[in-house]
N, CA, C and O of each residue as an XYZ file, in Angstrom:
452
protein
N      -8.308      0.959      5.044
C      -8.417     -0.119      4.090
C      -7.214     -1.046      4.171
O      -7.307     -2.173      3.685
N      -6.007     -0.612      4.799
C      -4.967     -1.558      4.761
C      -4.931     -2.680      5.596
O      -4.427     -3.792      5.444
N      -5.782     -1.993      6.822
C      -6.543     -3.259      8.124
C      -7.107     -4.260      7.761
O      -6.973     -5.424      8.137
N      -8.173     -3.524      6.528
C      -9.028     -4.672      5.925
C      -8.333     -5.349      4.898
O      -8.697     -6.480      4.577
N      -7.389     -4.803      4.350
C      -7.054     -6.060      3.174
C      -6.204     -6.987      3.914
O      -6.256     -8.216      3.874
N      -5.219     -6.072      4.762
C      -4.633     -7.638      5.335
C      -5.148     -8.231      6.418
O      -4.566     -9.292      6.645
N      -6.145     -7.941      7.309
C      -7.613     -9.090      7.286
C      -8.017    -10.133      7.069
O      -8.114    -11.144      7.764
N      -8.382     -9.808      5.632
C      -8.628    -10.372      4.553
C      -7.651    -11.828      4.363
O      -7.948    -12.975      4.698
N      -6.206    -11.249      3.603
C      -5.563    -12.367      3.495
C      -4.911    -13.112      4.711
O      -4.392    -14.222      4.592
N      -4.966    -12.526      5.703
C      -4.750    -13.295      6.678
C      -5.638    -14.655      7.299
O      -5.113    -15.520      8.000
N      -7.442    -14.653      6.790
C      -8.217    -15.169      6.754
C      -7.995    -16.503      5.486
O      -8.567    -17.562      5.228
N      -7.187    -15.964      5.099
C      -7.062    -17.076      3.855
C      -5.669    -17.738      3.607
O      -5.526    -18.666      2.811
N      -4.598    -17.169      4.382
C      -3.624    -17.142      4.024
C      -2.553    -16.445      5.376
O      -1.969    -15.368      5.253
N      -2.478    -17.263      6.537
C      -1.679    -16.409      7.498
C      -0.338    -16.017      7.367
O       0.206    -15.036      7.875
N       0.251    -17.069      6.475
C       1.934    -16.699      6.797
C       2.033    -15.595      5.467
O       3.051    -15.321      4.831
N       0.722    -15.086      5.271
C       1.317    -13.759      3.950
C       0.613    -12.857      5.061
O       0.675    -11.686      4.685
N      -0.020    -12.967      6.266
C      -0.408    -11.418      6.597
C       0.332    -10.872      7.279
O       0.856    -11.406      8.257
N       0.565     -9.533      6.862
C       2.058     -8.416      7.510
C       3.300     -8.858      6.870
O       4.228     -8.163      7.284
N       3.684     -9.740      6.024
C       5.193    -10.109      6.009
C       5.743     -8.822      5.827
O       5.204     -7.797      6.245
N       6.945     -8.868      5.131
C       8.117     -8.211      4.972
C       7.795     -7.163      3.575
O       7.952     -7.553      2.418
N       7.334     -5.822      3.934
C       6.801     -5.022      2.931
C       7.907     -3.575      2.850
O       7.979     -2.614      3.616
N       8.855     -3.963      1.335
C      10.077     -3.184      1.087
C       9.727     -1.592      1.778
O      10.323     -0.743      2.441
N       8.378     -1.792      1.166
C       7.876      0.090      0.582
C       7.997      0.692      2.561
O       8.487      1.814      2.689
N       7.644      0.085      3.677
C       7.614      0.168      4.991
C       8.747      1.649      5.219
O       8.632      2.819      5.585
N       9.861      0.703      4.734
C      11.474      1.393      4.759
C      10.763      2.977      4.253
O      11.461      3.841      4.783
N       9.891      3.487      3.612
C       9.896      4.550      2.933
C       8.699      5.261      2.956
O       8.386      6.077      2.089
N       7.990      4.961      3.972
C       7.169      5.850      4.585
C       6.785      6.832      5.370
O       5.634      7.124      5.698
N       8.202      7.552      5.791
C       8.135      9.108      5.888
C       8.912      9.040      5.363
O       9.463      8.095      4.798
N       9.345     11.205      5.542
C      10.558     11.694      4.856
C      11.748     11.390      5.582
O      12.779     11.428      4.910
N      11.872     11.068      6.910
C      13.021     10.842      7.397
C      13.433      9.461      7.041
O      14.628      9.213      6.880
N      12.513      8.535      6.907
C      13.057      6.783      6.443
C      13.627      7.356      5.219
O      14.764      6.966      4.951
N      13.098      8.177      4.437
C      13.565      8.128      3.274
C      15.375      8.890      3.302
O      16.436      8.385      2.935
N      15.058     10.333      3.930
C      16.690     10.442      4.157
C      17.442      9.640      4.339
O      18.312      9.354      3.518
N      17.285      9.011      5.580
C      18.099      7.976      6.297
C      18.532      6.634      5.532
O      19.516      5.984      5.887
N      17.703      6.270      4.440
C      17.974      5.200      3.528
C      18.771      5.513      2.561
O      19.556      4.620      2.241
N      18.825      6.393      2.045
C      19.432      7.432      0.649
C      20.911      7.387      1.840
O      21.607      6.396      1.618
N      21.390      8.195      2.889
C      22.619      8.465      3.562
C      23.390      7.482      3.454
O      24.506      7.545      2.940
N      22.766      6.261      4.026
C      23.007      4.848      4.050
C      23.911      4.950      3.213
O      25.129      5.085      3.330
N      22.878      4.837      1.881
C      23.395      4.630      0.803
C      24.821      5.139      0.019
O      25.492      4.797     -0.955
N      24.841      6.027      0.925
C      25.741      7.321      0.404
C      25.457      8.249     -0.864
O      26.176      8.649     -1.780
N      24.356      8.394     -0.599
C      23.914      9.919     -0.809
C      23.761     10.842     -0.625
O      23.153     10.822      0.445
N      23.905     12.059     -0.988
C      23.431     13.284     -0.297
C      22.270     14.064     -0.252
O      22.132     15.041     -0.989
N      21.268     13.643      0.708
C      19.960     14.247     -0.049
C      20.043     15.811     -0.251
O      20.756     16.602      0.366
N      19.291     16.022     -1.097
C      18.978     17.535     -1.308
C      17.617     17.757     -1.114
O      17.486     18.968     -0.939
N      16.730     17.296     -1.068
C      15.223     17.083     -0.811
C      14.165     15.613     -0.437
O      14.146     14.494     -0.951
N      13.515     16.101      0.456
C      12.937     15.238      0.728
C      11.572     15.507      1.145
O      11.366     15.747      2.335
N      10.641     15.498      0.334
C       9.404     16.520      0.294
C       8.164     15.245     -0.063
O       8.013     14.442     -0.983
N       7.232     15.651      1.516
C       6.093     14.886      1.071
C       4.650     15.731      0.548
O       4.268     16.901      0.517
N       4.159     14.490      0.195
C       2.888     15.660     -0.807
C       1.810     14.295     -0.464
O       2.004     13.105     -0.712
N       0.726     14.896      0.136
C      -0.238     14.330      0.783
C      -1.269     14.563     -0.334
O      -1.566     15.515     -1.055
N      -1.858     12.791     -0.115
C      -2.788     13.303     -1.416
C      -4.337     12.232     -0.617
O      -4.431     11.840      0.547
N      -5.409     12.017     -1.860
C      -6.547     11.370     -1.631
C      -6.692     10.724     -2.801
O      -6.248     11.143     -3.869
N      -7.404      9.534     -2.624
C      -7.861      9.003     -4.254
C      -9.424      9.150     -3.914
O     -10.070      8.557     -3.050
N      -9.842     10.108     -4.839
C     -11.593      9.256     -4.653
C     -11.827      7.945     -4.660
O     -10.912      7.399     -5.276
N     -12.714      7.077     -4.222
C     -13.694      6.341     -4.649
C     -14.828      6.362     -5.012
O     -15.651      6.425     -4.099
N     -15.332      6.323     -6.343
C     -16.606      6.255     -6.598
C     -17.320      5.411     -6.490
O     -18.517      5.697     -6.514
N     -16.982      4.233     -6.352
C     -17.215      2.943     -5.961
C     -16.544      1.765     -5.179
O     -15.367      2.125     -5.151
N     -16.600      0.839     -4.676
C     -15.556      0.018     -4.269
C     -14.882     -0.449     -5.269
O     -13.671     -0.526     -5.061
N     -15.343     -0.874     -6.544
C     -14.222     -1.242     -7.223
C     -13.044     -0.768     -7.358
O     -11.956     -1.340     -7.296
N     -13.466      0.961     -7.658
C     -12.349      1.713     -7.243
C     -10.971      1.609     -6.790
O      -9.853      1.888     -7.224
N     -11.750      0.837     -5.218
C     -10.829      0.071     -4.615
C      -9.687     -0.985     -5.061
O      -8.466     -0.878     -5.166
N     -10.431     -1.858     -5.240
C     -10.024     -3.344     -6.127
C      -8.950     -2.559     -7.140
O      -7.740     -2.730     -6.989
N      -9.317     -1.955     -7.861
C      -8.158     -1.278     -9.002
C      -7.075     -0.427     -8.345
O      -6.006     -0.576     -8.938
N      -7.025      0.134     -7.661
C      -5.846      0.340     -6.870
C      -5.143     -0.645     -6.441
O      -4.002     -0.978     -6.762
N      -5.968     -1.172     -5.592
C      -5.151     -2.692     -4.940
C      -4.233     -3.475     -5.992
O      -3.045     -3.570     -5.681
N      -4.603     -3.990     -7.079
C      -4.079     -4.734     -8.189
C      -3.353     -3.331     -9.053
O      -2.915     -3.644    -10.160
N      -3.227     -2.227     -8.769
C      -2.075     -1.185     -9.338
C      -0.841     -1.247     -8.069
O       0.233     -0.810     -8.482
N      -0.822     -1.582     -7.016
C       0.007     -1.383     -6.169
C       0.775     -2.588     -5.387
O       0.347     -3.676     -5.771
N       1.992     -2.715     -4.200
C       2.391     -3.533     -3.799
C       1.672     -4.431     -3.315
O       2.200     -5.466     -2.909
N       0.388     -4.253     -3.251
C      -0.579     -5.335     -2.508
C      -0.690     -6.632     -4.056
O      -1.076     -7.767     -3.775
N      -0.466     -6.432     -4.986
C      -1.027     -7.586     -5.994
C       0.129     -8.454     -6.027
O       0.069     -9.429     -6.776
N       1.551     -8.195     -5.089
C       2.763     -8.858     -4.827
C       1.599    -10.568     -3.858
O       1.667    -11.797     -3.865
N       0.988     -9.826     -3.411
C       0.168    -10.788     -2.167
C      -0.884    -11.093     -2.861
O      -1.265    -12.137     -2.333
N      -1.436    -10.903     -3.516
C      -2.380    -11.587     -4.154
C      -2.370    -12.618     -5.226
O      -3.198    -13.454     -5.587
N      -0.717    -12.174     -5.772
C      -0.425    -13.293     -7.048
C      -0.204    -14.128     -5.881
O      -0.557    -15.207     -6.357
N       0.082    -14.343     -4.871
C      -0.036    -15.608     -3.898
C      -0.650    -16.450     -3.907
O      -0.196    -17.586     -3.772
N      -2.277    -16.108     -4.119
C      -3.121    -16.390     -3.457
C      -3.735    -17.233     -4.522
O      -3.287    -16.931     -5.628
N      -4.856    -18.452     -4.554
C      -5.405    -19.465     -5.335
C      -6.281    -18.413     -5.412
O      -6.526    -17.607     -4.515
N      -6.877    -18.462     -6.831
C      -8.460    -17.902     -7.151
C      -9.489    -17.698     -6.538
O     -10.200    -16.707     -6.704
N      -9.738    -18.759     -5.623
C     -11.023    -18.906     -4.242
C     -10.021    -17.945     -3.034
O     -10.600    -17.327     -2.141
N      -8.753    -17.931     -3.134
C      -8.689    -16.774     -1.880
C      -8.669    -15.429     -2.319
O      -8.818    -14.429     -1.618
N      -8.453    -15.494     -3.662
C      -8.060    -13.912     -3.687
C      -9.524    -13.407     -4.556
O      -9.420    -12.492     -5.374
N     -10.665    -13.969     -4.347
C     -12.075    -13.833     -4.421
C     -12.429    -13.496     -2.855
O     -13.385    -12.822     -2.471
N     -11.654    -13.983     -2.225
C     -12.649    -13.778     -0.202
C     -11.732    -12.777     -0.080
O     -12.288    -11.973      0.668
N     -10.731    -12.373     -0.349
C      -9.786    -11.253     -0.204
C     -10.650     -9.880     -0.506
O     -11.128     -9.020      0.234
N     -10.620    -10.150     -2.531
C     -11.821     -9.310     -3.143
C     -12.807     -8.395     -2.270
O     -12.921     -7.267     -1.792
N     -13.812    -10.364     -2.451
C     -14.831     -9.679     -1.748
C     -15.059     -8.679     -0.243
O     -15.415     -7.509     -0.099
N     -14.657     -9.791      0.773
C     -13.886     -8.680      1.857
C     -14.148     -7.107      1.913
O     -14.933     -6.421      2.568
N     -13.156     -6.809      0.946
C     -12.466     -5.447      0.887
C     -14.004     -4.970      0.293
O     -14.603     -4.098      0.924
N     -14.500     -5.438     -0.681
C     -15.224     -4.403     -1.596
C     -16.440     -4.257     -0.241
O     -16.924     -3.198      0.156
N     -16.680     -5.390      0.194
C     -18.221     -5.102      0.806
C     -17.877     -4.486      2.018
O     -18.788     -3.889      2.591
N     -16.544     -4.499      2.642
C     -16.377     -3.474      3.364
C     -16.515     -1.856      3.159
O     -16.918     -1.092      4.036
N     -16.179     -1.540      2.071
C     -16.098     -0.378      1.461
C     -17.515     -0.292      0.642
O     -17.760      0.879      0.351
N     -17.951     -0.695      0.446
C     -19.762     -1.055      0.620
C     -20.691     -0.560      1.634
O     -21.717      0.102      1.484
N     -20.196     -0.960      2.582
C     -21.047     -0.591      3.878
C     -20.491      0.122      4.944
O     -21.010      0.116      6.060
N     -19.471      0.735      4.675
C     -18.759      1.969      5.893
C     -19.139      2.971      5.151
O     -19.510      3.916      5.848
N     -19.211      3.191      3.868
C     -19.374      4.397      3.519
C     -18.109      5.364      3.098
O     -18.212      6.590      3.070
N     -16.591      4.466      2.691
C     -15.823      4.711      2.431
C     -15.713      5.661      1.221
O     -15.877      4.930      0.244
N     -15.550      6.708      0.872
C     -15.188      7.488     -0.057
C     -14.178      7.797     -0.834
O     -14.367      7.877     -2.048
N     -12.940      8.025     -0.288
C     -11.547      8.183     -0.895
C     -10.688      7.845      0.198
O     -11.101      7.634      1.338
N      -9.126      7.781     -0.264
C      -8.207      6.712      0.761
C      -7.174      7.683      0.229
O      -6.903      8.328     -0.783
N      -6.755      7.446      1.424
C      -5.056      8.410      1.361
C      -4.017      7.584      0.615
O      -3.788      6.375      0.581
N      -3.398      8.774     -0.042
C      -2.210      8.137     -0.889
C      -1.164      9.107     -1.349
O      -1.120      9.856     -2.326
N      -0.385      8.891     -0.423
C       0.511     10.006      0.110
C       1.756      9.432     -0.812
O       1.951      8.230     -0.989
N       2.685     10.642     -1.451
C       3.995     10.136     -2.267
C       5.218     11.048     -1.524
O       5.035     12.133     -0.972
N       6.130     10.543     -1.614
C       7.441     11.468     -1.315
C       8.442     10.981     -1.848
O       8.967      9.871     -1.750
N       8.838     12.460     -2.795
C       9.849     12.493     -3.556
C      11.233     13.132     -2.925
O      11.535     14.000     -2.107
N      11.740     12.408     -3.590
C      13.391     12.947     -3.116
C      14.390     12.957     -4.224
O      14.373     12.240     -5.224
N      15.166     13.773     -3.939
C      16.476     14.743     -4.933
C      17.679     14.466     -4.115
O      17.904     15.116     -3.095
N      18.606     13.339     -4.612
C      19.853     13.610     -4.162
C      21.107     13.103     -4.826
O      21.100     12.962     -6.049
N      21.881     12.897     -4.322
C      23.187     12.832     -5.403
C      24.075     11.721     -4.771
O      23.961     11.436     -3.579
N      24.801     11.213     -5.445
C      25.718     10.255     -4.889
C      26.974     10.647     -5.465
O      27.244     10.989     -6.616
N      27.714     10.526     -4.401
C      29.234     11.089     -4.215
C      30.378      9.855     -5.002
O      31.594     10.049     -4.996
């Protein structure tokens, strides 16, 4: 689904598709060590926990999307794009037969010196 949403706004909107997305930095456990060290921290944990969201529907979808960093890109967008964005996504997830979407968290424990 992340193919398809930025797709989507790329169809409507090129210089927002792929930009500069903070959360990137923190998508495994090692980005995450390695950012915290930086920092000068000391991690003590760094533990991922793999998860699923159902979908019962595509809207489903849509409500995640507007709970998460993606609605950073959508307050972008004029009303008529972030309707072809919308739509897009939902009727994709309409007709693949999409069910639930990964949504993986990792937490970390550490201390600063």
């Amino acid at each position: 689904m992340n193919t398809v949403f930025w797709n989507s706004v790329r169809d409507v909107r090129p210089d927002l598709y792929k930009g500069f997305h903070p959360w990137d930095r923190l998508a495994e456990p090692d980005l995450v060590r390695s950012l915290l060290a930086q920092a000068g921290a000391r991690t003590l944990d760094v533990v991922l926990e793999s998860g699923t969201h159902l979908l019962r529907s595509p809207e489903d979808w849509w409500k995640a999307v507007l709970g998460s960093g993606y609605r950073g890109t959508l307050e972008q967008l004029d009303d008529q794009s972030r309707e072809h964005v919308k739509r897009a996504n939902l009727d994709f997830i309409a007709t693949s037969g999409i069910t639930s979407i990964e949504a993986n968290v990792i937490y970390a424990i550490a201390t600063k010196a």
